[in-house]
N, C-alpha and C positions, 0 to 999 in steps of 0.2 A: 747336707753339705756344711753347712755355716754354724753347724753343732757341737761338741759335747756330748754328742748322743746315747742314752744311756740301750739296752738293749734292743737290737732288731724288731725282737717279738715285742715288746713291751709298746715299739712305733708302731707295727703293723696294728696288733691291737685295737689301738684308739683310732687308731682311721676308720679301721673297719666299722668298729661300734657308732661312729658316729655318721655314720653314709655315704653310700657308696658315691729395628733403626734400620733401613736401607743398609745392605750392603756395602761397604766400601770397596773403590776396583784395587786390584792390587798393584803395587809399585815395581813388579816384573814386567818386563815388556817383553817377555819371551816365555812362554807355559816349559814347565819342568815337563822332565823323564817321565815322573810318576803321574803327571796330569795328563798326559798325551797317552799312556797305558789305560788311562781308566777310560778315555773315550771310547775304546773296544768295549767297554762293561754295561750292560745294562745299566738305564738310569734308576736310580730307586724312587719308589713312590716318595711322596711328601705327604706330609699331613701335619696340619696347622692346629696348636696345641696352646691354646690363651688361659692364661694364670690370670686367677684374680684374686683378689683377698673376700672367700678364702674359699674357692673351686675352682675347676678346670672346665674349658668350653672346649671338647672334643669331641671327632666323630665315634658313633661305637662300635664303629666297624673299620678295619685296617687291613689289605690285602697283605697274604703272609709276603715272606720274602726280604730285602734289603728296604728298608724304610727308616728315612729321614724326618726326623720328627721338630718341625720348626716353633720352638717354645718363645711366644711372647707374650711380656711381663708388662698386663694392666694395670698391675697391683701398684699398692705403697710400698709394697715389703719383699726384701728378696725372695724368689722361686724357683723354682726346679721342676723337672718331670720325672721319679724314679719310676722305669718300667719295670712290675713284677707279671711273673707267669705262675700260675696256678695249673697246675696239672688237671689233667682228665679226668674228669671223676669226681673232682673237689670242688668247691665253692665259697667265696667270700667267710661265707657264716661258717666254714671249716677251717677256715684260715681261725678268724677269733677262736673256736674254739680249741682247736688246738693248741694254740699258743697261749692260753691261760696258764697252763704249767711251765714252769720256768725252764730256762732251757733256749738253745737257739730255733730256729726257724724249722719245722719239717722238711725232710729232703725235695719234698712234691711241690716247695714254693721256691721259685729260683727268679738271683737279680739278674735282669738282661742290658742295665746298663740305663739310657737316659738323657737327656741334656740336661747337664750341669745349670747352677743358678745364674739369673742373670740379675742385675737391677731393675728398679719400676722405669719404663719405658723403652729398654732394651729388648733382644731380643739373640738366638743363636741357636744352630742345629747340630743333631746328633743324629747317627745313623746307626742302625743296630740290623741284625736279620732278625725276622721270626718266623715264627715257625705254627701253626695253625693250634689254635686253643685259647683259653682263659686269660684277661690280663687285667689288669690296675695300673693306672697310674697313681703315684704319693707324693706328698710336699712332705720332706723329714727335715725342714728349717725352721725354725723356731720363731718366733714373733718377742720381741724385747721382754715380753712375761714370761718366756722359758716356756712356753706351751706350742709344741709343734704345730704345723699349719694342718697336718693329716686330723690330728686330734679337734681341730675346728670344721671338718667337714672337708678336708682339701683332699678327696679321695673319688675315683673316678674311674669304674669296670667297663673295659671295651672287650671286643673280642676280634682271632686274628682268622681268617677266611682264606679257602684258597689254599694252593701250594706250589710253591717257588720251584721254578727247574733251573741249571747251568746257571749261567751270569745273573737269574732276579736273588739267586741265592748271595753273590758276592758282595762284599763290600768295598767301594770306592777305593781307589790305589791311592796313598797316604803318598806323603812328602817328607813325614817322620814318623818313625813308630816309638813310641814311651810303653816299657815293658812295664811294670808294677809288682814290685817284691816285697818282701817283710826285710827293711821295712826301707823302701828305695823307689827313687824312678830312672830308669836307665833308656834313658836318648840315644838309637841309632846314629843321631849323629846332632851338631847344635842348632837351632831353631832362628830362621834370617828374617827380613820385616816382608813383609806383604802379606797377601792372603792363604794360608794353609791348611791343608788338610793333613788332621795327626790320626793316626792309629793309634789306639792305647789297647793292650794285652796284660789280661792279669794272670801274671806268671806265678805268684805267690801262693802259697796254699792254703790264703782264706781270704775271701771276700776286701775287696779296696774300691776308692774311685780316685779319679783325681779331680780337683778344682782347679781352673788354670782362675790367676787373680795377676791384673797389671796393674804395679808397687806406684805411689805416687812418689815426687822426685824426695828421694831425702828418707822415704822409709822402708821399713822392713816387714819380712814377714812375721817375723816376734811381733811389730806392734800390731798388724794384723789379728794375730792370735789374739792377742792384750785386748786390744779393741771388740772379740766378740765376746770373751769369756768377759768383760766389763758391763755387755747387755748394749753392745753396737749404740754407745752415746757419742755426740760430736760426729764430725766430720769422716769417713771411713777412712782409713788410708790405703786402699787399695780398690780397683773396679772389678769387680769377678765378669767374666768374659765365658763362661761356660765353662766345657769339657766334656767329661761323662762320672754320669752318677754310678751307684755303685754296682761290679760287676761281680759275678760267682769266677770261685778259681775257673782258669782255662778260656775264658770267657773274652770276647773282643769286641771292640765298638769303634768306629771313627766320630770326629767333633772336626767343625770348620773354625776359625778364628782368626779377626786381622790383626795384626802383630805390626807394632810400630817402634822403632830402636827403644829400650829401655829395659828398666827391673824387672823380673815376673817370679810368682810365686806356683809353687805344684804344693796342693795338701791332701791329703785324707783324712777325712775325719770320723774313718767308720770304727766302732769301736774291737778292739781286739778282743779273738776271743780267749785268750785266757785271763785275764785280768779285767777286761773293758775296758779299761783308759783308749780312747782315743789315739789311733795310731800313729798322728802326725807328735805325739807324747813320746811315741819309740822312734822316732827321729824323719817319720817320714812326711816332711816339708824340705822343699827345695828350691834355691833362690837363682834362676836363670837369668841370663842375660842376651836381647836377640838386638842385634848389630853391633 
């Protein structure tokens, strides 16, 4: 998330090799349309996902299905949860190996999305389906040495059990859905203050995520960016709130977050694949405003 990242394969990599806050209620005194829908919905499992500098304390087992994955951050240093799936057949040690040769990711490893970073002492959930087979969780944020958290050991194989019928397969009814294009985020509709549930859809035809970041008063998302490609010295100027990490074209995920009137920022920082620059580089950071 909070990267520069140079390619896919080159993160998965180094992971591989190296081993495998309460709540706020929300300021609505009346539940929306789409929250009152999703009470027809199966609830999703949960499952509690603690970052530390610099592994993850997960269970290795996860029933398939709609599952919310509650990422909190014990660490010093911002974290994440990126969910990968490994196909049938394959394994960790065929992830490295294949991706020695340069080149993007084999089709048989695909991103399912994630909770986005949060800061040391926070915490925020993501909800994704799966689907029965192979996974990893990755930290792809870098530590002020430029040295990813995967590449220290932040790398952690569960696996997904079971299979999901009707409503365990769906995902929670949203409040807002953020499409994700090349190189855009397009809001169904605009983002108001209390507690919400977002659907994000990557509509584009390569791999995105988005980071939701709340601006502090007076800044930007430029000094955001400024701020990490400087090696995150001083003060941050924004609180990253989660989202969803990064998803494969076609791919959906919802993310909860409480939303208090002010600045907010949408980034991607996954890198393009024809050039690799970083795609919040081809314009895709966007600077919202909720009340």
């Amino acid at each position: 998330m909070f990267s520069l990242r140079p390619s896919l394969s080159v993160l998965i990599i180094a992971g591989t090799l190296t081993g495998c806050n309460p709540d706020r209620p929300s300021s609505d005194t009346q539940p929306s349309a789409a929250a009152k829908a999703s009470a027809t919905r199966a609830t999703p499992a949960v499952v509690t996902v603690t970052a530390n500098d610099f592994s993850f304390d997960a269970p290795g087992q996860v029933p398939a299905g709609a599952v919310t994955m509650r990422l909190v951050n014990h660490g010093k240093e911002l974290h994440h949860a990126q969910i990968m799936k490994i196909d049938e057949g394959k394994t960790m040690d065929d992830v490295a190996k294949a991706l020695q040769n340069p080149g993007p990711p084999p089709r048989w490893v695909k991103f399912v999305g994630g909770p986005n970073a949060v800061a040391p002492g926070g915490e925020t959930h993501a909800t994704s389906v799966l689907s029965p087979g192979n996974y990893a969780y990755l930290c792809f944020i870098p530590s002020p040495d430029r040295v990813i958290h995967a590449a220290k050991g932040m790398v952690r194989p569960f696996t997904v059990t079971g299979g999901p019928s009707g409503s365990q397969a769906e995902l929670p009814a949203p409040d807002v859905t953020i499409k994700m294009v090349d190189y855009d985020y397009q809001l169904s509709q605009p983002l108001t203050p209390g507690r919400r549930t977002i659907r994000v859809e990557n509509a584009g035809p390569q791999p995105h995520e988005l980071a939701l970041l709340r601006l502090a008063p007076g800044k930007t998302t430029a000094d955001f960016v400024a701020w990490e490609r400087g090696g995150m010295k001083g003060p941050p100027p924004a609180q990253p709130l989660g989202g969803v990490v990064i998803l494969d074209q076609g791919g959906s995920a919802v993310f909860s977050a409480d939303l208090t009137p002010g600045d907010y920022a949408l980034l991607c920082f996954v890198p393009d694949s024809k050039d690799g620059k970083p795609h919040l580089a081809h314009g895709m950071m966007k600077t919202i405003k909720v009340g």
